[in-house]
TORPA-4810 file (N, C-alpha, C, O; in nm, 3 decimals):
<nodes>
NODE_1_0.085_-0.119_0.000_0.000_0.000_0.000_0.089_0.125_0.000_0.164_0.143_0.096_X
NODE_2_0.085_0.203_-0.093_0.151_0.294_-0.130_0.146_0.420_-0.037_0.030_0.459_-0.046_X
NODE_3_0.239_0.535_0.078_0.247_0.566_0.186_0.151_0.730_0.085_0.142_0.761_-0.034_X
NODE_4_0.096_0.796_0.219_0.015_0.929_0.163_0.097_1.030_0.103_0.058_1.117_0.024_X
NODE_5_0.232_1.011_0.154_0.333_1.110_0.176_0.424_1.076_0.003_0.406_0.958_-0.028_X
NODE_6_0.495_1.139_-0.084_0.572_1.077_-0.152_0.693_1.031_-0.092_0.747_1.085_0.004_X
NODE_7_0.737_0.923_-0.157_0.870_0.783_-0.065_0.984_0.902_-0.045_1.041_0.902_0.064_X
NODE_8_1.019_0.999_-0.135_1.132_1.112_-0.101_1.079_1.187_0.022_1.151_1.224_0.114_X
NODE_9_0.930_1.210_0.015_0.944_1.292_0.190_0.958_1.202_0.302_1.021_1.245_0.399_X
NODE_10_0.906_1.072_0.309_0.891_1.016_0.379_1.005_0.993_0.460_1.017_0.988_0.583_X
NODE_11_1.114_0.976_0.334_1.277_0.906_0.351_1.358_1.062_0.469_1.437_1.064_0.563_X
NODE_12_1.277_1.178_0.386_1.367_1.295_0.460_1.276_1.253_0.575_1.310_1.154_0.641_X
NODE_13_1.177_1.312_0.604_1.160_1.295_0.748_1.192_1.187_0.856_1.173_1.196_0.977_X
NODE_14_1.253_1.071_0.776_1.294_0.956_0.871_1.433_0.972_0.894_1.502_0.916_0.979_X
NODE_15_1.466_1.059_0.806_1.624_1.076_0.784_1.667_1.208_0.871_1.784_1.226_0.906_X
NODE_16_1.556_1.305_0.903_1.613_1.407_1.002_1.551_1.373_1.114_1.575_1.453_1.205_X
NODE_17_1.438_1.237_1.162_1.471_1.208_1.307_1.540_1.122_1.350_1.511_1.076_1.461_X
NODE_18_1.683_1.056_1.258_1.766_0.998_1.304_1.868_1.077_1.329_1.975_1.022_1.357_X
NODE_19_1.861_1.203_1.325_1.983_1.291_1.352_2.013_1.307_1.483_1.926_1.346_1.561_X
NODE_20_2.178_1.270_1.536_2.211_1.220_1.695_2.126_1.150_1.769_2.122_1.153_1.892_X
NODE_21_2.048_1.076_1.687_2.039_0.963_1.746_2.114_0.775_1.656_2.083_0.731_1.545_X
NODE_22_2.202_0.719_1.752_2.244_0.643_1.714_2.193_0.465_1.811_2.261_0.452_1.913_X
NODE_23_2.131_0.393_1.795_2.102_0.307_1.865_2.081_0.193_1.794_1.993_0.180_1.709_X
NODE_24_2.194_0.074_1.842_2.158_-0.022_1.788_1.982_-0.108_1.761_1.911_-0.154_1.671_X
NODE_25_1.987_-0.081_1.924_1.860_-0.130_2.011_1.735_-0.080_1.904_1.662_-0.169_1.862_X
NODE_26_1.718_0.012_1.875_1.635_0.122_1.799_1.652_0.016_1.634_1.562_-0.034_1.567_X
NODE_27_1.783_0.011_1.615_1.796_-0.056_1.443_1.724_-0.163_1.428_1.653_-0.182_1.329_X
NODE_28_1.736_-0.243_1.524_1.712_-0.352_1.558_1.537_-0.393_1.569_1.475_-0.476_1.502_X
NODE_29_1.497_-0.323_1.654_1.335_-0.321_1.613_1.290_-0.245_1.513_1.169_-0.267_1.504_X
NODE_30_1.328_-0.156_1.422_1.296_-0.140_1.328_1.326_-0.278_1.203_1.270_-0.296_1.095_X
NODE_31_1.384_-0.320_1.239_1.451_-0.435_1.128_1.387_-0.554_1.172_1.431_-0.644_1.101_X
NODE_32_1.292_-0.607_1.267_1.265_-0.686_1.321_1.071_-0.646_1.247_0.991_-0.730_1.204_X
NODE_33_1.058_-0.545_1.255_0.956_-0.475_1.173_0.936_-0.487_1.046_0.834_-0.532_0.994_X
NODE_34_1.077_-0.428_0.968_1.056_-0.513_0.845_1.063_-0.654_0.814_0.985_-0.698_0.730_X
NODE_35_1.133_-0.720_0.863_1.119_-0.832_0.901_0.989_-0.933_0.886_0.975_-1.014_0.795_X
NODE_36_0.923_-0.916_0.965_0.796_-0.925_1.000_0.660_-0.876_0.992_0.559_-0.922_1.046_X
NODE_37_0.675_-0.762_0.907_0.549_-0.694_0.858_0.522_-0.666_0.970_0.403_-0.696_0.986_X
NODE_38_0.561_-0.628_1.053_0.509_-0.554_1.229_0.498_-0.428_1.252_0.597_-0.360_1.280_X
NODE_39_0.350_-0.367_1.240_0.335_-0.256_1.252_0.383_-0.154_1.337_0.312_-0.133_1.436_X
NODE_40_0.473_-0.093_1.325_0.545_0.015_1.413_0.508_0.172_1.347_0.458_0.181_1.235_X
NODE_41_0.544_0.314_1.448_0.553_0.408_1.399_0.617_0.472_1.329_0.593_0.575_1.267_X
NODE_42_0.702_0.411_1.338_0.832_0.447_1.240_0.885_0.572_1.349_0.828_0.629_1.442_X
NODE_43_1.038_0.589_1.284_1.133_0.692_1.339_1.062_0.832_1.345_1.058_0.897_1.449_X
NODE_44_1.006_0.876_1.224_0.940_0.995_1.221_0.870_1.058_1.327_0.892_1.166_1.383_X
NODE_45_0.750_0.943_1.354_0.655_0.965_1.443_0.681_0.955_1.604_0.625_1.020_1.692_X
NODE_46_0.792_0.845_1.621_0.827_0.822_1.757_0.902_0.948_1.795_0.878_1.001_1.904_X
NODE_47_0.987_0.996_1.716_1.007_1.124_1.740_0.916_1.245_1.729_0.962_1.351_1.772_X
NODE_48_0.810_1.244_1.684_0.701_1.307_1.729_0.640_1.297_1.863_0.614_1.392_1.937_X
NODE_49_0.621_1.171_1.888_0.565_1.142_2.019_0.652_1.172_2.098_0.599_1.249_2.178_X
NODE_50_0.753_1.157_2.123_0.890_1.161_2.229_0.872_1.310_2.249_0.848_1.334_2.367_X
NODE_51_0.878_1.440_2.154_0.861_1.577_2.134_0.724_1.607_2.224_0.715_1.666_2.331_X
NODE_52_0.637_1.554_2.152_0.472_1.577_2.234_0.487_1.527_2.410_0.469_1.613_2.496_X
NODE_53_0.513_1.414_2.442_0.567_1.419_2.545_0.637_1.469_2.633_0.589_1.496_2.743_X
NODE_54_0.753_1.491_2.604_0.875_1.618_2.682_0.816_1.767_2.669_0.864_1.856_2.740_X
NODE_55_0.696_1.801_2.564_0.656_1.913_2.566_0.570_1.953_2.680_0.593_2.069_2.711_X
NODE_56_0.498_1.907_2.738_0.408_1.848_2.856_0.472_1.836_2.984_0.421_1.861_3.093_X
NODE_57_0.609_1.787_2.957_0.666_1.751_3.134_0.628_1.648_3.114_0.675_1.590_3.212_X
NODE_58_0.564_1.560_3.049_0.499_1.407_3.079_0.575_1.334_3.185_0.683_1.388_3.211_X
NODE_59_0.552_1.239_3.243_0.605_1.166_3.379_0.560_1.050_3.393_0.616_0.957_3.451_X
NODE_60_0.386_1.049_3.307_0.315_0.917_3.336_0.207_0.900_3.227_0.109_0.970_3.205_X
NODE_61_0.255_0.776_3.157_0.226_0.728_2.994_0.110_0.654_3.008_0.095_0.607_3.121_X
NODE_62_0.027_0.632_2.932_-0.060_0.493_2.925_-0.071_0.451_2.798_-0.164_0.507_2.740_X
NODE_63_-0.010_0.373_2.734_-0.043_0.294_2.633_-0.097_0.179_2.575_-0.045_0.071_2.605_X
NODE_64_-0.231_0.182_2.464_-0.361_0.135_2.447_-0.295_0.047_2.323_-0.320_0.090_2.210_X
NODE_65_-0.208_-0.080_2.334_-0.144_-0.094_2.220_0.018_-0.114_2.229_0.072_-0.044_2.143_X
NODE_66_0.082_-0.163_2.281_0.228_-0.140_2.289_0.332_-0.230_2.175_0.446_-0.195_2.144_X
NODE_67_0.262_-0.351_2.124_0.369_-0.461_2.037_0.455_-0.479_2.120_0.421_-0.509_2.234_X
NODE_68_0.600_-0.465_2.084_0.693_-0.535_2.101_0.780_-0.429_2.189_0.887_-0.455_2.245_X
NODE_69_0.707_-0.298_2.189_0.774_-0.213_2.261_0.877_-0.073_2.208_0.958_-0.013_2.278_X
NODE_70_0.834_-0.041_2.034_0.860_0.057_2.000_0.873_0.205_2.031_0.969_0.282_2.041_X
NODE_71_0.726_0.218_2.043_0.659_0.362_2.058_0.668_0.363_2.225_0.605_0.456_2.277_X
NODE_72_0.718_0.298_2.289_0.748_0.284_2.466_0.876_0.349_2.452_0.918_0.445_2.517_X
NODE_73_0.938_0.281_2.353_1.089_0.322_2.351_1.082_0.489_2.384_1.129_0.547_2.482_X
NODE_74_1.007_0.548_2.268_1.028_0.691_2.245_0.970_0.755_2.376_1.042_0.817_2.455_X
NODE_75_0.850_0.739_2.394_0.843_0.771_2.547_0.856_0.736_2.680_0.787_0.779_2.773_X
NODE_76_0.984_0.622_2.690_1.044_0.589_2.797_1.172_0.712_2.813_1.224_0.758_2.915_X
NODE_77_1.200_0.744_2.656_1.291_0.904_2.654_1.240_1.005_2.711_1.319_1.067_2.783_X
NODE_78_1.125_1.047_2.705_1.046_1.146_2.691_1.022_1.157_2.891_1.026_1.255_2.965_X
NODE_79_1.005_1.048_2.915_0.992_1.046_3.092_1.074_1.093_3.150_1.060_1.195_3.219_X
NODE_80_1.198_1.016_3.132_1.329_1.013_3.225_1.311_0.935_3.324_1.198_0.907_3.364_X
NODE_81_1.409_0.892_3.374_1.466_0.810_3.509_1.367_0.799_3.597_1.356_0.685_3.641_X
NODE_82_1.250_0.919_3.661_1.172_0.912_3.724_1.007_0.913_3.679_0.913_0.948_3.750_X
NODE_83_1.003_0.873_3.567_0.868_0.898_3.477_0.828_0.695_3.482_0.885_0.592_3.519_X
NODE_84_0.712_0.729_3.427_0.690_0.552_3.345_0.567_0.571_3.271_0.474_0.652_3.265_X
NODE_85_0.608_0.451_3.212_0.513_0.412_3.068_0.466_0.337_3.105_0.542_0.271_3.176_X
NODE_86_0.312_0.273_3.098_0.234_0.127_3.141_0.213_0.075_2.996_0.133_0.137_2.926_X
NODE_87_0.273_-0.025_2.949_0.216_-0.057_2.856_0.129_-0.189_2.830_0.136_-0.270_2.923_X
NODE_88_0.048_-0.228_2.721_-0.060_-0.303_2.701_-0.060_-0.385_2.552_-0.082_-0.342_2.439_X
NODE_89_-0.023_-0.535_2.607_-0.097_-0.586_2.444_-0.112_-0.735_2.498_-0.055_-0.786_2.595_X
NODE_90_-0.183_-0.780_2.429_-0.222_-0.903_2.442_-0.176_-0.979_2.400_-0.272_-1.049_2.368_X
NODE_91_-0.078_-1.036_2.365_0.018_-1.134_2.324_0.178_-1.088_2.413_0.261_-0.998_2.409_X
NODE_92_0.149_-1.236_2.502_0.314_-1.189_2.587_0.428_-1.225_2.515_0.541_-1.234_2.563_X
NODE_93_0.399_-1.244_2.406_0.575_-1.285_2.334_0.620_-1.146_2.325_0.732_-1.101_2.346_X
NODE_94_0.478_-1.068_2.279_0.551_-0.902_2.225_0.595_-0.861_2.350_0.696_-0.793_2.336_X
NODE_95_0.540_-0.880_2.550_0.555_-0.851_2.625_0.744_-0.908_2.646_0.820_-0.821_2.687_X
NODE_96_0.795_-1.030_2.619_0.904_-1.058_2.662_0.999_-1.022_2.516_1.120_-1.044_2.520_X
NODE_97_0.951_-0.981_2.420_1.072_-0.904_2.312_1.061_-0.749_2.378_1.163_-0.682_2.397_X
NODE_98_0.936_-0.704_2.407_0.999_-0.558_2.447_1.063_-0.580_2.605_1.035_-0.484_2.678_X
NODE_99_1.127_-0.666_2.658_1.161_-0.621_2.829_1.285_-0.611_2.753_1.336_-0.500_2.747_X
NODE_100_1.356_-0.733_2.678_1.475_-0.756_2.614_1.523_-0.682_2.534_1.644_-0.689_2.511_X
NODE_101_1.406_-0.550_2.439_1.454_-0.439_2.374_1.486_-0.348_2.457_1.591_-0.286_2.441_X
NODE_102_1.405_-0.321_2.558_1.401_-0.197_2.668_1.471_-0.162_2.733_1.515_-0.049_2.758_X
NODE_103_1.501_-0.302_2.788_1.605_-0.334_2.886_1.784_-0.302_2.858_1.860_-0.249_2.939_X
NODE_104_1.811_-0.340_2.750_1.904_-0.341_2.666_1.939_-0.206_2.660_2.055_-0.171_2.679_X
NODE_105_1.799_-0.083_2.622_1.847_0.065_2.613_1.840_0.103_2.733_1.925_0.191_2.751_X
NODE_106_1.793_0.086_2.806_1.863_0.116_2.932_1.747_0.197_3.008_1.766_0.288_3.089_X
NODE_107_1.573_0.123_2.949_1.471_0.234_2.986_1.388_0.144_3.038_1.278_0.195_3.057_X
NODE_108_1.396_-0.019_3.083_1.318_-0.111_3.122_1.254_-0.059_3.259_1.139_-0.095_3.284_X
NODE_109_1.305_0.003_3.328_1.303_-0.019_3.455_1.224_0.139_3.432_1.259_0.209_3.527_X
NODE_110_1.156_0.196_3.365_1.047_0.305_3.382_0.919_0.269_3.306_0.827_0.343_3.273_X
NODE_111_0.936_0.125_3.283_0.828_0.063_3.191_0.742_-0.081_3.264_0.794_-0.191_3.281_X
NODE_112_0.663_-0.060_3.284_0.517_-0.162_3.374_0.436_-0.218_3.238_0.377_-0.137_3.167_X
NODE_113_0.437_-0.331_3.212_0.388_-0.424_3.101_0.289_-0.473_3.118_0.307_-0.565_3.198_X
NODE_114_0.151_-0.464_3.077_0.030_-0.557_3.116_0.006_-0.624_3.012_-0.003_-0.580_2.897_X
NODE_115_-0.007_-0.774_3.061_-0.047_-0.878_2.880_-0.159_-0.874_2.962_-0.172_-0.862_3.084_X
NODE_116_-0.275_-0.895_2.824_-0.452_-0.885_2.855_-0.458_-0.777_2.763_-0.368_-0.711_2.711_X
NODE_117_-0.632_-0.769_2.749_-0.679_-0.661_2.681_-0.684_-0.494_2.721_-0.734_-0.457_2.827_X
NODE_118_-0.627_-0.401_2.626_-0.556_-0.295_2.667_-0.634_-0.233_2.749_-0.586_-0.219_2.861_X
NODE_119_-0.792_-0.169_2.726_-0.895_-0.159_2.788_-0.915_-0.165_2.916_-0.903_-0.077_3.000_X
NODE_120_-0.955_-0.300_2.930_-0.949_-0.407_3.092_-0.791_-0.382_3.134_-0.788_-0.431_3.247_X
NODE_121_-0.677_-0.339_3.109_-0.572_-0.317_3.173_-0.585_-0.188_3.213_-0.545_-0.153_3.324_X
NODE_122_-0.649_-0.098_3.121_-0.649_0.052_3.172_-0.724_0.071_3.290_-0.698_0.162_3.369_X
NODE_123_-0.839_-0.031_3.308_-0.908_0.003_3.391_-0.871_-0.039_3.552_-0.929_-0.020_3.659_X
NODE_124_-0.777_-0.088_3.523_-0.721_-0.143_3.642_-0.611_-0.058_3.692_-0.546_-0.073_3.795_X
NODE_125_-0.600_0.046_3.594_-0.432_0.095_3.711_-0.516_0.251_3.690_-0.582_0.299_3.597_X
NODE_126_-0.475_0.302_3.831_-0.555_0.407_3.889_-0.488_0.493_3.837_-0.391_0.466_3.766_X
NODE_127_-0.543_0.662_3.873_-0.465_0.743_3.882_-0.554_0.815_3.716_-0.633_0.768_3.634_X
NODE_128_-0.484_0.947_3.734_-0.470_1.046_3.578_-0.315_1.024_3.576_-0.219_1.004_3.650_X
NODE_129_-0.363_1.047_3.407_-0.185_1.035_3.302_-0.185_1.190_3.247_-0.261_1.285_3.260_X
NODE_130_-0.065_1.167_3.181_-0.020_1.289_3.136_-0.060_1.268_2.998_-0.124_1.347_2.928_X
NODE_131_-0.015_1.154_2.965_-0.031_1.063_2.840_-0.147_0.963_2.790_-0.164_0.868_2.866_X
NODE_132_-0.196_0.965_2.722_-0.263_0.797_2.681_-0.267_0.839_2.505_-0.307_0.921_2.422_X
NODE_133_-0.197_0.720_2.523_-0.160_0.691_2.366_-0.217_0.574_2.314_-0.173_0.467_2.356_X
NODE_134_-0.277_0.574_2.259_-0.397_0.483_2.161_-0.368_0.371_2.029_-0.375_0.456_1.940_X
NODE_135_-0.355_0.307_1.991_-0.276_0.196_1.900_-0.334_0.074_1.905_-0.254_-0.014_1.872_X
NODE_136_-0.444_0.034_1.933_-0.560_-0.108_1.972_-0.621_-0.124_1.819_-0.648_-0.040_1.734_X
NODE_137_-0.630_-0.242_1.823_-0.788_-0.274_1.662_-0.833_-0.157_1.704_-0.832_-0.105_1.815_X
NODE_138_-0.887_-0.109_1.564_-0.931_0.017_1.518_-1.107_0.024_1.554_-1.183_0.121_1.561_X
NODE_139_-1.128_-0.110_1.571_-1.287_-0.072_1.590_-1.296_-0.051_1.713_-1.405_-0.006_1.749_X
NODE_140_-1.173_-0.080_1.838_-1.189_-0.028_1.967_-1.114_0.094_1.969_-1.021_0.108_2.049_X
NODE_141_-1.157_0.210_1.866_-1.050_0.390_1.938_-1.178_0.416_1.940_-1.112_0.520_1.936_X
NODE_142_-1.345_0.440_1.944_-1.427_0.488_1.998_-1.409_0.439_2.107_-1.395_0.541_2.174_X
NODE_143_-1.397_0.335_2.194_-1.439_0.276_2.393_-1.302_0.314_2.408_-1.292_0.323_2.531_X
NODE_144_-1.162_0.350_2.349_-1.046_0.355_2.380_-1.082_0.514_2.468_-1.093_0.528_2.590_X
NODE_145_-1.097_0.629_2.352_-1.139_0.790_2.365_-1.239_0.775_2.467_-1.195_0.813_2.576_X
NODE_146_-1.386_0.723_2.473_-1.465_0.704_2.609_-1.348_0.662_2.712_-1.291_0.766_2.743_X
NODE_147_-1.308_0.587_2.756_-1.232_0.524_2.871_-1.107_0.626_2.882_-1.071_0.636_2.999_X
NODE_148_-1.042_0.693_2.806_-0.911_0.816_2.787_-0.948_0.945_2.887_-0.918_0.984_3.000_X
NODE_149_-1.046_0.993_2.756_-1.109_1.160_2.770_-1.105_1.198_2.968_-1.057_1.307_3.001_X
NODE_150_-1.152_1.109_3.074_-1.187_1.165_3.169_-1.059_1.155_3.264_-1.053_1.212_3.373_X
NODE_151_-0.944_1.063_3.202_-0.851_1.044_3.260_-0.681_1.127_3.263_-0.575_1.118_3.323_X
NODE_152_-0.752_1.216_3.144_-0.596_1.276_3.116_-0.654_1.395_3.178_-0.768_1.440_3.176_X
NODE_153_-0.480_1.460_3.267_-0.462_1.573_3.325_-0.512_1.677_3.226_-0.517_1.667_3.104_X
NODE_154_-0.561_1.820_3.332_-0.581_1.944_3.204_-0.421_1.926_3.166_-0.348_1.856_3.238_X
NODE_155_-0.389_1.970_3.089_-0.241_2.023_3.012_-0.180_1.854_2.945_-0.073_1.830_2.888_X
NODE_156_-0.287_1.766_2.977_-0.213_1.618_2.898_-0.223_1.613_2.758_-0.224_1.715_2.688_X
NODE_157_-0.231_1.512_2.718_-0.284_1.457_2.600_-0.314_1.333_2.566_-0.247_1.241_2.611_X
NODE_158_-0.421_1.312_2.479_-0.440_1.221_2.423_-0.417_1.199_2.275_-0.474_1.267_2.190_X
NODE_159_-0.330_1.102_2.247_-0.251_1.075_2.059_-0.303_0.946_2.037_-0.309_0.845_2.106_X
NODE_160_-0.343_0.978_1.913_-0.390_0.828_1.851_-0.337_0.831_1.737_-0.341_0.933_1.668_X
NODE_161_-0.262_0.692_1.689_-0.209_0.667_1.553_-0.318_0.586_1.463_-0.424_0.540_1.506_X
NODE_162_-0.277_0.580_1.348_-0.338_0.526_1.222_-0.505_0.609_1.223_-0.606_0.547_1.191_X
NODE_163_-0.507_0.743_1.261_-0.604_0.805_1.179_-0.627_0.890_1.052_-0.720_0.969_1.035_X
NODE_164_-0.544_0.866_0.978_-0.575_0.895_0.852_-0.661_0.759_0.745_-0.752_0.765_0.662_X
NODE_165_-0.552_0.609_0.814_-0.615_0.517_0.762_-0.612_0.456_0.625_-0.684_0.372_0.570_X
NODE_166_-0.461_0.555_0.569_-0.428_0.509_0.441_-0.534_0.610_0.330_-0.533_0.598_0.207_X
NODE_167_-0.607_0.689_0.393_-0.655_0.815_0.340_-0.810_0.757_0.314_-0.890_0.808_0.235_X
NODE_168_-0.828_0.666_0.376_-0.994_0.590_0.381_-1.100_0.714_0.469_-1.218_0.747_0.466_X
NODE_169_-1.004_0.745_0.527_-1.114_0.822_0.597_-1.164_0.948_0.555_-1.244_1.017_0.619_X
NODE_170_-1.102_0.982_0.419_-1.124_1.060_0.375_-1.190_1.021_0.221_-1.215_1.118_0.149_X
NODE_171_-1.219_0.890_0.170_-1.256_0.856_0.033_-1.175_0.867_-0.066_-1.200_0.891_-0.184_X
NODE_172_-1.034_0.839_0.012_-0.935_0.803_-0.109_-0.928_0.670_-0.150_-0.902_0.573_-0.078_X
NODE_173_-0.953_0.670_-0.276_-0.968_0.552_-0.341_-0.800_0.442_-0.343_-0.700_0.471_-0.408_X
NODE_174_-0.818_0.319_-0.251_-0.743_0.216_-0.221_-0.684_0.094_-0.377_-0.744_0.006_-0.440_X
NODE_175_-0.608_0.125_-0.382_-0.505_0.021_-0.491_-0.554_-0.118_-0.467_-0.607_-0.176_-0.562_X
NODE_176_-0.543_-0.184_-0.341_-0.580_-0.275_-0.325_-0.743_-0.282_-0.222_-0.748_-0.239_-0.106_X
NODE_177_-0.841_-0.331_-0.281_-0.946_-0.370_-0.167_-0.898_-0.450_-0.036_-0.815_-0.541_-0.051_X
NODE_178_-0.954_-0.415_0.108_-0.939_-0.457_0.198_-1.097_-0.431_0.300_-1.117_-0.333_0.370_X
NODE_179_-1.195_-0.552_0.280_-1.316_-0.484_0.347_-1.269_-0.468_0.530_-1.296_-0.377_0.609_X
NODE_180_-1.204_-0.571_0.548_-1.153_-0.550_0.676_-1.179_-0.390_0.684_-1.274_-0.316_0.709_X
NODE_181_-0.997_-0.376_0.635_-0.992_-0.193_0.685_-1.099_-0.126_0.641_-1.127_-0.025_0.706_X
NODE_182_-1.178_-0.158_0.536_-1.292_-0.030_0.518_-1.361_-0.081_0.626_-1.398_0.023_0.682_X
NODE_183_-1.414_-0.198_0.709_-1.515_-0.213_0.806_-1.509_-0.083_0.931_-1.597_-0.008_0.974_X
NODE_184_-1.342_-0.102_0.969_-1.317_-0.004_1.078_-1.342_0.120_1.023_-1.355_0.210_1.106_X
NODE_185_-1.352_0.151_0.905_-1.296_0.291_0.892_-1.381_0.383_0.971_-1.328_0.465_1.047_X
NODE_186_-1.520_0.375_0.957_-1.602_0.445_1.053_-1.601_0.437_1.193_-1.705_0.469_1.251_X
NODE_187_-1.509_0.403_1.256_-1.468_0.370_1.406_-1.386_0.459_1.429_-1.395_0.535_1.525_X
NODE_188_-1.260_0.466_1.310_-1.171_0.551_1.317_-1.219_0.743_1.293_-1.152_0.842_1.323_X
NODE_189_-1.336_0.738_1.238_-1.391_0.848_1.156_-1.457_0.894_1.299_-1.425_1.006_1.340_X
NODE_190_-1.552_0.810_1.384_-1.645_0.835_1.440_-1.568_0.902_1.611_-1.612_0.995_1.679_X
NODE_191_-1.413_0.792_1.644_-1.340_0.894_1.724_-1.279_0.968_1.692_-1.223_1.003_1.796_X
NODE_192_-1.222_1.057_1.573_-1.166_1.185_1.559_-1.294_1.289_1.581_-1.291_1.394_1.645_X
NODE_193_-1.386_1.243_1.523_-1.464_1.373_1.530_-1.535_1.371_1.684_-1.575_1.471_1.744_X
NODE_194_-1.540_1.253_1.726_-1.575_1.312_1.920_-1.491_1.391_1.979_-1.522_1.490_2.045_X
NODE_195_-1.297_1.321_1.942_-1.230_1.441_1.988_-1.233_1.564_1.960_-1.203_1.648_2.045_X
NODE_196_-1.277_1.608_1.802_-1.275_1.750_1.745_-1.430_1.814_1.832_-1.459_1.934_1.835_X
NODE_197_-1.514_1.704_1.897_-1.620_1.773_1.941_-1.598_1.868_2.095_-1.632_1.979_2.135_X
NODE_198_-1.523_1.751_2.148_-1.522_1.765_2.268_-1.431_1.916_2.314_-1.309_1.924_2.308_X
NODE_199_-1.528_2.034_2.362_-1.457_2.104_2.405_-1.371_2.103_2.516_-1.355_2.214_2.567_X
NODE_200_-1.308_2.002_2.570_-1.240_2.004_2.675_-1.085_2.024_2.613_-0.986_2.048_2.681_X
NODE_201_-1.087_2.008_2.457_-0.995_1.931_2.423_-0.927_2.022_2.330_-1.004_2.117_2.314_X
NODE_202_-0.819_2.040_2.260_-0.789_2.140_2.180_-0.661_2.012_2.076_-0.551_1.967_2.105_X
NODE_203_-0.778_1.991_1.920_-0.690_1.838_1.859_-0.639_1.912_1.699_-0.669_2.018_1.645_X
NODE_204_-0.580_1.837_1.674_-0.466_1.844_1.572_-0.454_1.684_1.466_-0.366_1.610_1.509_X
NODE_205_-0.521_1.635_1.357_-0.466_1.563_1.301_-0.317_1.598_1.212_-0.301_1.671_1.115_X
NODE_206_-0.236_1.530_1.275_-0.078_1.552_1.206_-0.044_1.473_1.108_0.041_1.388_1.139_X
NODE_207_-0.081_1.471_0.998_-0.044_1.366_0.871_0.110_1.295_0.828_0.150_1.280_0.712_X
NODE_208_0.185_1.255_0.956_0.238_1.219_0.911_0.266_1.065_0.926_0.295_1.018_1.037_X
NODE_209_0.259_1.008_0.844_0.297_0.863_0.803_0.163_0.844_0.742_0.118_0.869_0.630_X
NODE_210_0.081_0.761_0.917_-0.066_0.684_0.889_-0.162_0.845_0.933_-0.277_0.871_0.896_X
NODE_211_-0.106_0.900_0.987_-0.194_1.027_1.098_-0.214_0.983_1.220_-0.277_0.890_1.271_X
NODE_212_-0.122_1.102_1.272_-0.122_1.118_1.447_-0.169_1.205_1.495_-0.116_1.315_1.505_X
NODE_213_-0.367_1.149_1.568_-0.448_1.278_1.663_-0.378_1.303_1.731_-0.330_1.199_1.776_X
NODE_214_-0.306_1.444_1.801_-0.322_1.520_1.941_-0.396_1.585_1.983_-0.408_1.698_1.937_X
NODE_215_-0.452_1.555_2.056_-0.548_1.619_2.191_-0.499_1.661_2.284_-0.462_1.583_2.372_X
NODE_216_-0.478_1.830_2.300_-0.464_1.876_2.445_-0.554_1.883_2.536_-0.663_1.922_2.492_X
NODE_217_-0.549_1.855_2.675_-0.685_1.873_2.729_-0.649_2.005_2.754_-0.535_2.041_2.788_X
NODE_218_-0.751_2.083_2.737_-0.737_2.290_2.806_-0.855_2.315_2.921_-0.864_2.413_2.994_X
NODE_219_-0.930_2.217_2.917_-1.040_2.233_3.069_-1.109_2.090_3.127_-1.162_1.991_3.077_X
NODE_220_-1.084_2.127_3.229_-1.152_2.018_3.358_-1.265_1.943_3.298_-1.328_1.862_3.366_X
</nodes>
C-alpha cells in the first residue's frame, strides 16, 4: 500500500529524526519490523511522540497498544529516570521481546507491562496520566477515547495513531481492496470527530505517516 506522503518525503523525514540519534537497540526493532510486517511508527513519528511528550513535562504514559515495545521506547525518553510508561498488548511474546529491547536501552526499569486486553488493563491501574496513547484494533479507538477523555490531566494529552487510515477516511480511493480496513474505517472516523467535538480538548490531526491525533486537554 503505497504511503500518503511521496517515498522522497517520507525518507527525509525519517532521515532528520535519526539525527544524533544512534542506537543499535532502535535498528534492531525497526529491522525486526521489516522483518515481520510488524506494525510500528516508524522513526518519524516516535520522534514526534517523544517531542509531544517532553513538551508536557509528561512523567506518566498509558499505552492502548504497545507490540513489542517501539513507541514505549520513544516515550520511555520522553519520561526520564523518574517517569513511566504502562504498557498493554495481548500477546506476551511481544511482552518478553519488548523487556529484552528496553532493557538493553537502558529504559526497562520506567516501563510496567500488562499482557490482557488494553482496555481491561487501563481500567485497572488508577490514577490520571499525562499521556494515553492509543494503538488497539481500530474498531476499539471509539471505547479507547470514552475510557481516555476523563482520565488525562488538564495540560495532557491524548494521541492516537493510524487516523488517517491510508486516506480511507477521507474517500481516497485504495489500490488494493481490503473490506476489513474499510469495516473499521467508521470507528476511526467516528473517534476523531468526538475528539474535534469535545470542548475540553484542543486536537490536531498531524499527517504524518498513517496520521497522528493530538489532543490537548485545556479544561476540567
Amino acid at each position: 500500500m503505497p504511503p500518503l506522503l511521496p517515498p522522497q518525503v517520507d525518507d527525509y523525514l525519517t532521515g532528520l529524526a535519526g539525527i544524533g540519534l544512534q542506537d543499535v537497540v532502535l535498528d534492531e526493532m525497526e529491522a525486526r519490523a521489516r522483518e515481520h510486517g510488524f506494525p510500528i511508527v516508524g522513526r518519524a513519528v516516535g520522534r514526534h511522540l517523544e517531542l509531544q511528550a517532553r513538551a508536557i513535562g509528561a512523567r506518566r504514559v498509558m499505552e492502548l497498544g504497545s507490540g513489542y515495545g517501539y513507541s514505549a521506547y520513544w516515550f520511555a525518553r520522553a519520561v526520564g529516570e523518574d517517569g513511566e510508561v504502562i504498557c498493554t498488548d495481548g500477546d506476551a511474546g511481544n511482552a518478553a521481546l519488548a523487556e529484552g529491547y528496553l532493557r538493553r536501552a537502558g529504559v526497562w526499569d520506567r516501563v510496567d507491562y500488562h499482557v490482557g486486553d488494553a482496555l481491561t488493563s487501563f481500567a485497572e491501574v488508577d490514577g490520571e496520566f499525562d499521556v494515553v496513547y492509543c494503538d488497539i484494533d481500530k474498531d476499539g479507538y471509539p471505547d479507547a477515547w470514552a475510557a481516555a477523555r476523563e482520565r488525562i490531566r488538564v495540560g495532557g494529552l491524548f494521541v492516537c495513531d493510524n487516523t488517517l487510515w491510508h486516506g480511507r477516511v477521507a474517500g481516497v480511493p485504495q489500490e488494493r481492496s481490503s473490506p476489513a480496513r474499510d469495516a473499521v474505517t467508521p470507528d476511526i472516523v467516528a473517534m476523531t470527530r468526538a475528539v474535534a467535538e469535545d470542548q475540553r480538548y484542543l486536537s490536531s490531526l498531524v499527517p504524518l505517516r498513517d496520521g497522528v491525533l493530538v489532543a490537548l486537554r485545556v479544561e476540567a
